[in-house]
N, C-alpha and C positions, 0 to 999 in steps of 0.2 A: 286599574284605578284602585287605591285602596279603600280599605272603609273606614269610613268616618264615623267618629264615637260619640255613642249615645248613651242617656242616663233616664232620661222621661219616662217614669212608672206608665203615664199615662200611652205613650207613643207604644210600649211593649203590650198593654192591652189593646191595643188598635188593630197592632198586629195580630193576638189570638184572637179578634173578632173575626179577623179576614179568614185565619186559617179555619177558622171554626163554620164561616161559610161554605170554602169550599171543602168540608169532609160534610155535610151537612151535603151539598150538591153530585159529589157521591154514595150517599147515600148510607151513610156511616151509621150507626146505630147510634142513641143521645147518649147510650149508657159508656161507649167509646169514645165521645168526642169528651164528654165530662172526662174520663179517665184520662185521658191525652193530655189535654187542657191544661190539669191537674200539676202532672207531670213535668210540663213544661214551661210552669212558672213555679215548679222548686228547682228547676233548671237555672231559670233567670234567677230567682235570690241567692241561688248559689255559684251562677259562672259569669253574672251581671249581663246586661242588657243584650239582647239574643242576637244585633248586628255587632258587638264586639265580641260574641263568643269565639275561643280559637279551637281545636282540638285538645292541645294541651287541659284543657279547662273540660271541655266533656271527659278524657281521660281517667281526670281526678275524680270526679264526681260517679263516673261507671265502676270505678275502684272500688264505691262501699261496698262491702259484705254482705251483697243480698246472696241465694242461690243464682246460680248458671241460668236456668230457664229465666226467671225475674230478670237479670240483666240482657238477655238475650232479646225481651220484648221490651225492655225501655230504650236498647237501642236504636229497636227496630222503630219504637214512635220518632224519637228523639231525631233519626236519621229522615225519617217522612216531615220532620216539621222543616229541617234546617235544605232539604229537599225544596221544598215549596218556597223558602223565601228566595233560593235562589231562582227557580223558574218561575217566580210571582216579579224579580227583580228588585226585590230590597236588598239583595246580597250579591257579589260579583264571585263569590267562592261557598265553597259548601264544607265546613269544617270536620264532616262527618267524613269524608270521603278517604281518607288517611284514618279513620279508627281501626283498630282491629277486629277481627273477626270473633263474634265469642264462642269459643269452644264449647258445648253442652253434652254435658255425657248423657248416652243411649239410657231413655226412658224405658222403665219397667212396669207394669200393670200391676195397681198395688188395691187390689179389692179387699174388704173384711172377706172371713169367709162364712159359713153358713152355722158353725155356732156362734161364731158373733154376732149375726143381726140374730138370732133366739136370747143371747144376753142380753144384748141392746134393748128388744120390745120389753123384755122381762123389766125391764130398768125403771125405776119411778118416774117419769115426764109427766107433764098435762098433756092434752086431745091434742092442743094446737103443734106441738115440737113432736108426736107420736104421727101426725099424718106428714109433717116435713119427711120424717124418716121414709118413710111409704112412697111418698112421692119419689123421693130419690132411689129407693133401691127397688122398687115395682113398676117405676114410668120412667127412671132415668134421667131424673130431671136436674138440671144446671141449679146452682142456688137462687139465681136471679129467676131463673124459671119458675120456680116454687114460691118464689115473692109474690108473682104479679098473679098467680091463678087464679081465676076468676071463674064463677058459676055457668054462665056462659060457654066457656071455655070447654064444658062438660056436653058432650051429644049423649045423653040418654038412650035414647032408637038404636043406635049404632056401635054404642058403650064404645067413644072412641074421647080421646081428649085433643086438643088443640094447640098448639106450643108454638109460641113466637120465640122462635131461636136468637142466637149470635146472628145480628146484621139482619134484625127482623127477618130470618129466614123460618117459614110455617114450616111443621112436620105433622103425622099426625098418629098418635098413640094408642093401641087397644087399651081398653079401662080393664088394671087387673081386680080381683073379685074382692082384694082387701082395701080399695079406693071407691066400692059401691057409693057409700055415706057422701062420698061429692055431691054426688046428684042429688040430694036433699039439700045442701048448703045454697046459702043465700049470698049475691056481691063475691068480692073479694073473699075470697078464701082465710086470708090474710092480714083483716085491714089493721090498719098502723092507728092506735088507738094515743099515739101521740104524733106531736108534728114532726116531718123529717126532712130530708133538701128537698124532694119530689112533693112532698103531700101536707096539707094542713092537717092537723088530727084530726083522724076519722073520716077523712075525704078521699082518702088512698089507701095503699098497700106498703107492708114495711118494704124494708128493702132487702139487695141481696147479704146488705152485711151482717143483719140482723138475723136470717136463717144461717147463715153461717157458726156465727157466733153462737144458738141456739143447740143446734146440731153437735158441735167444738165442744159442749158442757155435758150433752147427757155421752156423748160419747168417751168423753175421760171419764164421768161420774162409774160407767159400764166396765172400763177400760177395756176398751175394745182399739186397739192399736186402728192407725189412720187417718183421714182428714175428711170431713165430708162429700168431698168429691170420688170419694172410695166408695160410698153410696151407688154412682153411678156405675163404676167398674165394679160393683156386686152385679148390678143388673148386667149388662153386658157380657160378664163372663158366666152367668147363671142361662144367659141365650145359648152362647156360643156351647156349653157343657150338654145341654141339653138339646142338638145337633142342630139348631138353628143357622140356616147359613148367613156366613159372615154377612155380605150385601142386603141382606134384612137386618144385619146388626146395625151395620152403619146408616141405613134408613130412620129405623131407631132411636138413635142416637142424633142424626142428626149433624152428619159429619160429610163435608165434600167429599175428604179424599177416605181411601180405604186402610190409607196406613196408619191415619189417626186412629181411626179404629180398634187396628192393631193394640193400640198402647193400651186399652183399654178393657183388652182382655185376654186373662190368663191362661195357660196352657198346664192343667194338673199333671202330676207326676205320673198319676194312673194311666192319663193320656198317652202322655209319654213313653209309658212302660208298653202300653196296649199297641201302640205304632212301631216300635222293634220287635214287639213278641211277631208281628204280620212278615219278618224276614225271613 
């Protein structure tokens, strides 16, 4: 049977209410189903309403010029949405099913290295964008991570921190000796001292795009080559150099599997030299 074509702005929000329940009934994280959402109504304004979409039409649209990885997880949403409508039965075909595969070349571990976070501290910040840094390359912490820190979140007794991961998954973190001052802080770590989609001003925490973005400024003002998330692979590969075995890295970190891991940290040259000189 073929599909019948629709235009109803309102009928396409109906739909991502539905899909939005059931990633919600699996247990999706809010800060995923928002992204997806997102996603897939600049889908709709751009391949028109999601039971006329055809392949040709998502094609065009995975064509823009993001990076390989970027394109490789909006297919991967885009592929779970048009997924669902056919096993929900809005769709008798799955347009996804004929896309191609997206090629991603082999991820590298792109940490600063240890003069750079001494330029970076040395760098003019305030307190608040000085403990982001800290948080990220002494507790390894995601941006969104670093948003939501909350006082609580601090065991004093046990100098451990608390970390609501990806897909609300808990881990839990020794307090390094330069993140003592948590334990003195009051609430949020972080709060958002204006309104944002999540929070009324001063009733929440910023968000992740705003540590991002924070992090993105004193690290050009330093120039310290990398992205924020290089934060983390400092931490990660400052374990692994200092013999920490991997499976405590990934604990760490916070990672199911142990390959992700991998990407995450670097193997020195010295290493390198020290493991042939052993022939």
């Amino acid at each position: 049977m073929a599909t019948l074509p629709h235009s109803n702005t309102a009928d396409t929000e109906s739909l991502l209410e539905e899909w939005s329940w059931t990633m919600q009934s699996a247990n999706f994280s809010t800060r995923t189903i928002d992204e997806r959402l997102l996603l897939i109504r600049r889908v709709c304004d751009t391949c028109g309403h999601p039971l006329n979409v055809q392949t040709r039409d998502l094609q065009k649209f995975l064509a823009t010029p993001w990076k390989a990885s970027t394109r490789q997880t909006y297919q991967f949403a885009i592929r779970g949405f048009f997924t669902w409508l056919q096993w929900a039965g809005h769709r008798d075909d799955n347009p996804t099913d004929k896309l191609p595969r997206v090629r991603v070349p082999r991820r590298h571990p792109r940490p600063i290295t240890d003069a750079d976070y001494v330029v970076l501290k040395q760098t003019r910040m305030n307190a608040r964008t000085l403990l982001m840094v800290e948080l990220g390359a002494r507790a390894g912490l995601r941006a969104h991570e670093i948003a939501k820190c909350h006082r609580d979140d601090f065991d004093e007794r046990n100098r451990v921190l608390r970390v609501s991961g990806k897909g609300g998954v808990e881990r839990f973190v020794p307090v390094h000796h330069d993140l003592d001052r948590c334990f003195g802080m009051n609430a949020f770590l972080f709060p958002n001292h204006d309104e944002n989609k999540s929070f009324a001003a001063g009733e929440g925490h910023v968000l992740a795009n705003s540590v991002s973005r924070m992090l993105s400024g004193v690290m050009r003002r330093a120039g310290v080559n990398g992205t924020p998330h290089s934060l983390r692979h400092y931490f990660a590969t400052n374990l692994l150099h200092a013999g920490v075995d991997s499976r405590v890295v990934q604990e760490l970190l916070g990672h199911a599997s142990a390959q992700t891991t991998a990407l995450y940290t670097a193997v020195s040259l010295d290493q390198k030299r020290l493991a042939v000189e052993l022939l």
